[in-house]
ZAMARGU-4260 file (C-alpha; in steps of 0.2 Angstrom, whole numbers, plus 5000, padded with zeros to 4 digits):
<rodrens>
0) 4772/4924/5092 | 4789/4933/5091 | 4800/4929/5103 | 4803/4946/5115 | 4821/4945/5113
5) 4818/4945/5092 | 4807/4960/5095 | 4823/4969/5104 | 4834/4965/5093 | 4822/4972/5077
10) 4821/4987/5087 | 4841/4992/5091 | 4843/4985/5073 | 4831/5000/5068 | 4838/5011/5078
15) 4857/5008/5074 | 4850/5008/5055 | 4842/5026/5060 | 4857/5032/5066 | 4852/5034/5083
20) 4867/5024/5089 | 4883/5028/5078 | 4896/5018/5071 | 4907/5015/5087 | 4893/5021/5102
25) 4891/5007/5114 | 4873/4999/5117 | 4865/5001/5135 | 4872/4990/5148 | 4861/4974/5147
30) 4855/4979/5165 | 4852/4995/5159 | 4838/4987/5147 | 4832/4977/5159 | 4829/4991/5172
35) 4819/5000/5156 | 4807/4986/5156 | 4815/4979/5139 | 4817/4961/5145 | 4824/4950/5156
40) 4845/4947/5157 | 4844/4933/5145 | 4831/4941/5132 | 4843/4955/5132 | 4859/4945/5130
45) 4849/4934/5116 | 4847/4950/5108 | 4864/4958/5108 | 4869/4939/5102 | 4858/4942/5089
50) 4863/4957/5083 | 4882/4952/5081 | 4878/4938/5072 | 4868/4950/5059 | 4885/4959/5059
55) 4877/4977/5066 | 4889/4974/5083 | 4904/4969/5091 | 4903/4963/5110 | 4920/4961/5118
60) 4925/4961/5136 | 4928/4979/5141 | 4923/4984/5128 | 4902/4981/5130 | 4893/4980/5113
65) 4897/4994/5101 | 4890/4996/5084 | 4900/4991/5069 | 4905/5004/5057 | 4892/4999/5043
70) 4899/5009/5027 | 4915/4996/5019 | 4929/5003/5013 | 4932/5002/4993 | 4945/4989/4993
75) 4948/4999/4976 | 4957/4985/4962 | 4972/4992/4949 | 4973/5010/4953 | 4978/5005/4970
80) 4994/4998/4963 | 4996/5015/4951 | 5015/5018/4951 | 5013/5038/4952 | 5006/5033/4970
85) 5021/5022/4980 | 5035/5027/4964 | 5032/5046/4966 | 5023/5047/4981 | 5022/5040/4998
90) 5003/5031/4996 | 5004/5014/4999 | 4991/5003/4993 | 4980/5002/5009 | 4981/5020/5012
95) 4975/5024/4992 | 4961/5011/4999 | 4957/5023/5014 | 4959/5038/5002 | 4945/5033/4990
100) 4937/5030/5003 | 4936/5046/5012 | 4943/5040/5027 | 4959/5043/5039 | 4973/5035/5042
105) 4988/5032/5051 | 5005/5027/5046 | 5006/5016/5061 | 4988/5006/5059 | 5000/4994/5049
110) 5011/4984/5062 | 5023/4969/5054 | 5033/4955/5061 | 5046/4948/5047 | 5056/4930/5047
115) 5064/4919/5037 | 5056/4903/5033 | 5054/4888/5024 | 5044/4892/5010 | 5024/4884/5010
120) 5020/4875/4995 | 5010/4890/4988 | 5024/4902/4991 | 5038/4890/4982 | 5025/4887/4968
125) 5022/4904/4963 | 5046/4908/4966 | 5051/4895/4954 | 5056/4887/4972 | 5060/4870/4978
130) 5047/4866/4994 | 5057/4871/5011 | 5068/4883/5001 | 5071/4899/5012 | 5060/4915/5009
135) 5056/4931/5018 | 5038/4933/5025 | 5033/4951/5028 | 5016/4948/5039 | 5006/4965/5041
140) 4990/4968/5053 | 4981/4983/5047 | 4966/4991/5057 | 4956/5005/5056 | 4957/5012/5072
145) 4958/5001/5086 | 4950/4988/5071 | 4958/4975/5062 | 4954/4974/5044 | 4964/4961/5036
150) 4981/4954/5038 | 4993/4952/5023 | 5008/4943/5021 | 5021/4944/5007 | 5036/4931/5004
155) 5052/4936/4995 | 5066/4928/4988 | 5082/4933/5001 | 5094/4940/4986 | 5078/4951/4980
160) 5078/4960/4998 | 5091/4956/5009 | 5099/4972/5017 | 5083/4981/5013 | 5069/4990/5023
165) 5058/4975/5017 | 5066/4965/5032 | 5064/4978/5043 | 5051/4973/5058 | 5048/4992/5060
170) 5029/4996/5060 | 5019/5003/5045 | 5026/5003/5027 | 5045/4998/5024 | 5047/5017/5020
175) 5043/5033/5008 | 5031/5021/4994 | 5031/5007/5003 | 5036/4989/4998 | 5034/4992/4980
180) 5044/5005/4979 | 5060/4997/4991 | 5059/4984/4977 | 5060/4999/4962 | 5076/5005/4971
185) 5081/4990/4971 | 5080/4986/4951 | 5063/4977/4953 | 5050/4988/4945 | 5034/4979/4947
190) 5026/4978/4930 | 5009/4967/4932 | 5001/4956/4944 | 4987/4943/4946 | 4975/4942/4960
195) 4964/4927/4964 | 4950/4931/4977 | 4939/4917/4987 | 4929/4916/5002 | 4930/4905/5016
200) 4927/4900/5033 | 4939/4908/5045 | 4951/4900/5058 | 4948/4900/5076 | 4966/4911/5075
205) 4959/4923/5062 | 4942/4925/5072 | 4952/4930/5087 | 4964/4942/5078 | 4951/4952/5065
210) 4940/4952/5080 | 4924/4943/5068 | 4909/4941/5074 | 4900/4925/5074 | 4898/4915/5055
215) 4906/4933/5047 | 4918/4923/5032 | 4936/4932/5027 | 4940/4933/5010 | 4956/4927/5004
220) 4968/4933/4992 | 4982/4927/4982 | 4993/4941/4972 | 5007/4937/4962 | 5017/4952/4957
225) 5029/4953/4942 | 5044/4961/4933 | 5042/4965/4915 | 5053/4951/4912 | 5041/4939/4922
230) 5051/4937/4936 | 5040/4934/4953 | 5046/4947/4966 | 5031/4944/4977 | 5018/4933/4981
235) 5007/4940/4995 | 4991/4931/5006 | 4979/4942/5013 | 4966/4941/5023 | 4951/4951/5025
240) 4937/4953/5035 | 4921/4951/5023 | 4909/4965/5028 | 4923/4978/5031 | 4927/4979/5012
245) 4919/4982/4995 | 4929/4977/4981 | 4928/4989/4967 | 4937/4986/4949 | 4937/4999/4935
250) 4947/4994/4919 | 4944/4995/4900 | 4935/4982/4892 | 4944/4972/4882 | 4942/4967/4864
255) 4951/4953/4857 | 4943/4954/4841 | 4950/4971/4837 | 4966/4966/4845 | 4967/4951/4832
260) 4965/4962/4817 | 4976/4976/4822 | 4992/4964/4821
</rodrens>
């Protein structure tokens, strides 16, 4: 037989799927259920338990059980870093995330702490950098609303961005365009980049801080971004929450074939 707590949790599962409890609407009080005749405290509680674990909720003290907001946003891939966006405009490349996807934003729903450090191997490697050399880390929190997204940290080379907004702890993005374009002012246009993406089990830190539910991975990604003389003028970590993105790519197929006969 199905355990009476499973049968609960298929049934707010339906209901949250229904749309009968909206992204952001908090559950019933467990001892509202039980008073309904749903359950005992603990088939309820197994329940809710049950339903963060499939990643439909978030339970949090004071917060009770809420439902998750189920639709990702489009982590959208090269035209987030489109030049007429930062260069010419003031859309920086989480808010051209929140733009395609139809969603608001504030300025602010990017806060940022900023140090100098000794560089980590990873971040000396991709500089050109001896380890322990010094660097700038620029570490970002993003939410949407009250929640967290991802985290993203970018490491400069202090001549590249000393005395500039990209040192500046001041929340949301160093500025009209953001980081990119501080760096443009600065005679570093960005020209291309390189991203690596993996997924992997989160940190007790990270579970705490994008407030993930239990067994949800984070997806990591290294970006590397260049001028068009090669030079490395950021290498950024970031860290998202898996379910809260889709990663979307659109770029013309290439064809090295035709590329070979052209030259």
């Amino acid at each position: 037989m199905t355990p009476k707590w499973r049968e609960l949790a298929d049934k707010l599962a339906v209901q949250i799927k229904r749309g009968e409890y909206e992204p952001g609407q908090q559950l019933p009080q467990i001892r509202e259920l039980v008073a309904e005749g749903e359950g005992s405290k603990s088939t309820v509680h197994a329940a809710y338990k049950a339903l963060e674990a499939e990643g439909l909720v978030t339970s949090s003290r004071g917060h009770g059980t809420v439902v998750r907001q189920q639709v990702p946003l489009k982590r959208i891939g090269i035209a987030r870093y489109d030049k007429a966006k930062w260069r010419d405009g003031d859309e920086v490349a989480f808010i051209a995330d929140r733009v395609a996807s139809g969603r608001s934003y504030r300025r602010n729903e990017q806060s940022q702490t900023v140090s100098l450090i000794a560089a980590p191997p990873a971040v000396a490697a991709a500089h050109g950098l001896s380890e322990g050399a010094e660097v700038y880390a620029r570490a970002r929190l993003v939410k949407e609303g009250d929640q967290p997204t991802h985290t993203l940290t970018s490491y400069y080379r202090p001549e590249h961005v000393e005395g500039t907004r990209l040192v500046d702890p001041t929340p949301g993005p160093a500025g009209k365009g953001g980081g990119f374009r501080v760096l443009y002012d600065a005679g570093y246009e960005i020209d291309h980049m390189k991203e690596r993406l993996f997924a992997r089990t989160p940190t007790s830190d990270e579970v705490k801080l994008l407030q993930l539910p239990p067994g949800e991975p984070v997806v990591e990604l290294h970006r590397t971004t260049y001028t068009a003389s090669g030079t490395v003028v950021e290498f950024a970590i970031g860290v998202h929450a898996a379910s809260r993105f889709a990663w979307e790519y659109d770029f013309q197929v290439p064809d090295s074939a035709k590329d070979e006969k052209g030259q």
